[in-house]
C-alpha positions as CSV (number, residue, x, y, z in Angstrom):
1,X,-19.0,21.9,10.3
2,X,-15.7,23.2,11.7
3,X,-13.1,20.6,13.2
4,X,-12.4,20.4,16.3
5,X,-9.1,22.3,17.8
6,X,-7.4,18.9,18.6
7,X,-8.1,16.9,15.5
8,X,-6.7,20.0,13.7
9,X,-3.4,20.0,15.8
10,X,-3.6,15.7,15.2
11,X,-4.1,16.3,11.5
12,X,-1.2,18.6,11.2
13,X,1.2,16.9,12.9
14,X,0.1,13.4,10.7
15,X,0.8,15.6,7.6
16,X,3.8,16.8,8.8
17,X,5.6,13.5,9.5
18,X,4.0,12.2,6.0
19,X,6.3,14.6,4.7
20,X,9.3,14.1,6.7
21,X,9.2,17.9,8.4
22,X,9.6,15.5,11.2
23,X,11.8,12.2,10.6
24,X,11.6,9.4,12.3
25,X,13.6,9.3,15.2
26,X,13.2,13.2,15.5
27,X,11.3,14.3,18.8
28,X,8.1,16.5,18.0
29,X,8.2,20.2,19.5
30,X,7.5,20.3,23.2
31,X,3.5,20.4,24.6
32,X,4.5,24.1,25.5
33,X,5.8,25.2,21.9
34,X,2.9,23.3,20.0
35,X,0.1,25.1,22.5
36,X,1.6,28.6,21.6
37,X,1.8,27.6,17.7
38,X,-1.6,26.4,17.7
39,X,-3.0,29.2,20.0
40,X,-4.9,26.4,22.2
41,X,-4.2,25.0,25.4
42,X,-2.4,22.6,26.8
43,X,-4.9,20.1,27.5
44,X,-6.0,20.3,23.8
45,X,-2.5,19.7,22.7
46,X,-2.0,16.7,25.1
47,X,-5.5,15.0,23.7
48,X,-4.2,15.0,19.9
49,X,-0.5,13.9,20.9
50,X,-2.7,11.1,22.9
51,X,-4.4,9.7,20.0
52,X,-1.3,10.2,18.0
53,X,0.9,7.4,20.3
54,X,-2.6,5.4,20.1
55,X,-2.6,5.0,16.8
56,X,1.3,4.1,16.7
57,X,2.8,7.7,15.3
58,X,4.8,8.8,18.5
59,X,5.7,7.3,21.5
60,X,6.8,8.7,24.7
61,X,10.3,8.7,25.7
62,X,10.7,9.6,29.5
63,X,12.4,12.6,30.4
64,X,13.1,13.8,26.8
65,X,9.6,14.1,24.7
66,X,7.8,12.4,21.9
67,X,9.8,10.8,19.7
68,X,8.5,9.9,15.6
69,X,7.9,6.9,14.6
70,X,6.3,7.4,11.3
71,X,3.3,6.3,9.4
72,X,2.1,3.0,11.0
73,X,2.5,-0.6,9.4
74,X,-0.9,-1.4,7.9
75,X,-3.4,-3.8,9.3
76,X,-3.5,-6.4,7.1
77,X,-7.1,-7.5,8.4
78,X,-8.5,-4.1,8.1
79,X,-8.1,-4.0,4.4
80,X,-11.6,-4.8,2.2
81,X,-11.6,-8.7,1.1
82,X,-11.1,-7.8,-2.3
83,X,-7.4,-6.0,-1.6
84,X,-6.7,-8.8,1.0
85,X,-7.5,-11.2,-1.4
86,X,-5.1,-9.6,-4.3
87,X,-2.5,-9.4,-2.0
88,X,-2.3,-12.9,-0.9
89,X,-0.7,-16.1,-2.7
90,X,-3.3,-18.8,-1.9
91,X,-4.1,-22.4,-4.1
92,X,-6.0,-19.7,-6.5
93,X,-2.5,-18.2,-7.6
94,X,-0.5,-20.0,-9.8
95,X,2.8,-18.3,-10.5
96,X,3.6,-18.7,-14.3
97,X,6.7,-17.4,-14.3
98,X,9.3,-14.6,-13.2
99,X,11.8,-12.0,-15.2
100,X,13.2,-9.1,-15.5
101,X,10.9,-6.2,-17.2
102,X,11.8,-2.4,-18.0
103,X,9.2,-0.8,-16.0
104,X,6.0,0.3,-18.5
105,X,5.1,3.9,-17.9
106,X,1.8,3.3,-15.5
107,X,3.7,1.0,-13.3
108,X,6.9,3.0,-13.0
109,X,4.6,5.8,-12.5
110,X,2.7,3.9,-9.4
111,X,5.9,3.3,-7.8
112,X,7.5,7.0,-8.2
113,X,10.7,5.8,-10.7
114,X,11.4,6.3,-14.2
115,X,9.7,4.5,-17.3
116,X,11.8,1.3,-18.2
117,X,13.9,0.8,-15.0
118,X,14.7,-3.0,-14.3
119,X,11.8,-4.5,-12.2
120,X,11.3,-8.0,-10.7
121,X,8.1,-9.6,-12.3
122,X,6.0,-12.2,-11.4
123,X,2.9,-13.4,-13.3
124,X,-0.1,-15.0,-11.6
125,X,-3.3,-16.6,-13.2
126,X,-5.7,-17.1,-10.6
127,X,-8.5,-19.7,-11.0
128,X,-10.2,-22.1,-8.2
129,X,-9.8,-25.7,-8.1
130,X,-10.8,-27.2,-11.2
131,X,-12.7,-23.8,-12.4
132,X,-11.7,-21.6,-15.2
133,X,-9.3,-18.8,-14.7
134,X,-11.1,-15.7,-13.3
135,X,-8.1,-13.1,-13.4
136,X,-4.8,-12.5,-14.0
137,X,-2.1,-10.9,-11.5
138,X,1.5,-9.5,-12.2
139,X,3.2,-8.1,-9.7
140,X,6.0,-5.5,-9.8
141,X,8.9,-5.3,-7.4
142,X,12.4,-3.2,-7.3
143,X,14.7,-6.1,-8.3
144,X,17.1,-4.5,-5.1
145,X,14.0,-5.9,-2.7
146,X,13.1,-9.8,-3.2
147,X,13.0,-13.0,-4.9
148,X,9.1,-13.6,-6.2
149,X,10.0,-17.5,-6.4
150,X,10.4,-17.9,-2.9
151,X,7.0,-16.6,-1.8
152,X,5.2,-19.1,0.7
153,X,2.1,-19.9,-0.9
154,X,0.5,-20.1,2.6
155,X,1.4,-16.3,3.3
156,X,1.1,-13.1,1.2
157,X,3.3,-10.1,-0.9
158,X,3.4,-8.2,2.3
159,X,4.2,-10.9,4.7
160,X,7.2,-12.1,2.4
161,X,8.7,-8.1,2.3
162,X,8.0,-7.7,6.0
163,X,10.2,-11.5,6.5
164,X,12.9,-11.2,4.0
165,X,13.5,-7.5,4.3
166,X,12.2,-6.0,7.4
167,X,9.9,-4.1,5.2
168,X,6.6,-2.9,7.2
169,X,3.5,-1.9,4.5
170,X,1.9,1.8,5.8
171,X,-0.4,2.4,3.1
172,X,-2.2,0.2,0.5
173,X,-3.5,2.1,-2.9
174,X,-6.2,0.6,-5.2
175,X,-7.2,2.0,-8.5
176,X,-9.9,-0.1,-10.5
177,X,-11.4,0.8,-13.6
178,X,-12.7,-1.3,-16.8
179,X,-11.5,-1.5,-20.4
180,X,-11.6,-4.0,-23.4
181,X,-9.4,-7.4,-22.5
182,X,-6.2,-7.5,-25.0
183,X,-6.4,-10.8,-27.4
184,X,-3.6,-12.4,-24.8
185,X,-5.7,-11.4,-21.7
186,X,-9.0,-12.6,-23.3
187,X,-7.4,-15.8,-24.4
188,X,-5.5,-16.8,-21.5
189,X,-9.2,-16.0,-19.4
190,X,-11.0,-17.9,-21.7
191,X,-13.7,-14.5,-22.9
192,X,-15.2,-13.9,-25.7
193,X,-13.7,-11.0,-27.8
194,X,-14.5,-8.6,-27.7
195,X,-14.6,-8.4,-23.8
196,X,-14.4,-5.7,-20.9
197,X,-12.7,-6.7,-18.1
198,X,-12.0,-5.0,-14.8
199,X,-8.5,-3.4,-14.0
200,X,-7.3,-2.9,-10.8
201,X,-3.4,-1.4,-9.7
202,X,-2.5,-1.7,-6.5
203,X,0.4,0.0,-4.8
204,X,2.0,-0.6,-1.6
205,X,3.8,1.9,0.3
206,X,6.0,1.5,3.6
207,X,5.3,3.4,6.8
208,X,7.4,6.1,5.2
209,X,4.9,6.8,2.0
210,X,7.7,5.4,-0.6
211,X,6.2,2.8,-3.2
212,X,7.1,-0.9,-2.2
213,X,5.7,-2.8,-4.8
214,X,2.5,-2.7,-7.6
215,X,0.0,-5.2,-8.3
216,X,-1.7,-4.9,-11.6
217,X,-4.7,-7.5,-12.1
218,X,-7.4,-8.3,-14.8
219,X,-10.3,-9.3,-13.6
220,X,-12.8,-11.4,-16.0
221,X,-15.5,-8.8,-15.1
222,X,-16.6,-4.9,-15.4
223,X,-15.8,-2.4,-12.6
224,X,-16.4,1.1,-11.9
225,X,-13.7,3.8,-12.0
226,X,-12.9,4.7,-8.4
227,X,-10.0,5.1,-6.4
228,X,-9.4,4.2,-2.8
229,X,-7.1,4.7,-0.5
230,X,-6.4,2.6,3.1
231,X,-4.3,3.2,6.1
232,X,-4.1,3.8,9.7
């Protein structure tokens, strides 16, 4: 089924601030240019630059246009529990500790720099109140951004970049997937080896699509390969 004229002209202009043909600040092309590009009328064009200030793209600027304000900061409450959950510092997260890494290859990949560039990491074991562990979280920060020890365990990653740095998250990345636990993993989980476990990376990206931070967990249980994305 064929999309409609204004979701097409929408679409396009999404993609195009994605990837900075417009930057933010920059005003978009004028109702009358867009409706001769797009061969539509003007009425169509007005609908999709509608739902593009709705949704916190644009925003009008009297007298002079539409001006770009790039991808939107995330929802935190729209994201499944699962991500919410991962992303958050609760009683379940006890940090064990926090150094200075070379970046390993998957995680330097996740957030677009070069294998064994100095990152911030901080490692988690999460269990419930008097309950054995049931995963284990590292996260992986550019050491330029933040200080992991001085996360409020009442808040969350993206809360703390959003406070400390004026960082806003626009995009949120989850790969899962399963494989055997290591003999550290499996031990500090308390499994039986040998033991699959779930994997799941998550990467966080600001409102301009560059990497923010990674979260790799183990989970103490299997998982599906799948990849999902979430954003405005």
């Amino acid at each position: 089924m064929p999309i409609s004229k204004y979701t097409e002209i929408f679409t396009v202009l999404q993609r195009r601030i994605d990837a900075k043909q417009y930057e933010i600040g920059d005003y978009l092309p004028t109702e009358a240019e867009l409706t001769r590009e797009f061969g539509t009328s003007r009425a169509t064009v007005v609908r999709a630059l509608r739902q593009l200030s709705l949704r916190g793209w644009i925003r009008g600027v009297q007298g002079k246009g539409r001006v770009v304000l790039g991808r939107p900061a995330i929802r935190f409450a729209q994201l499944p529990d699962r991500v919410k959950h991962l992303l958050l510092t609760g009683e379940d997260a006890a940090l064990q500790g926090v150094r200075l890494v070379s970046a390993p290859a998957r995680i330097a990949a996740a957030l677009g720099r070069a294998p064994g560039v100095p990152l911030l990491s901080g490692r988690y074991v999460l269990a419930p109140r008097d309950a054995p562990p049931f995963g284990l979280r590292t996260v992986f920060v550019p050491a330029s951004l933040t200080d992991l020890t001085t996360l409020d365990p009442e808040g969350g990653l993206l809360a703390h970049l959003e406070r400390r740095n004026g960082i806003a998250a626009g995009r949120v990345i989850e790969r899962v997937g399963a494989r055997l636990a290591t003999g550290g993993e499996a031990a500090a989980l308390r499994l039986p080896e040998p033991r699959s476990v779930a994997v799941s990376l998550i990467t966080v990206l600001d409102v301009r699509s560059d990497p923010l931070l990674a979260v790799d967990t183990v989970l103490a249980r299997e998982a599906a390969a799948m990849l999902s994305t979430y954003d405005l």
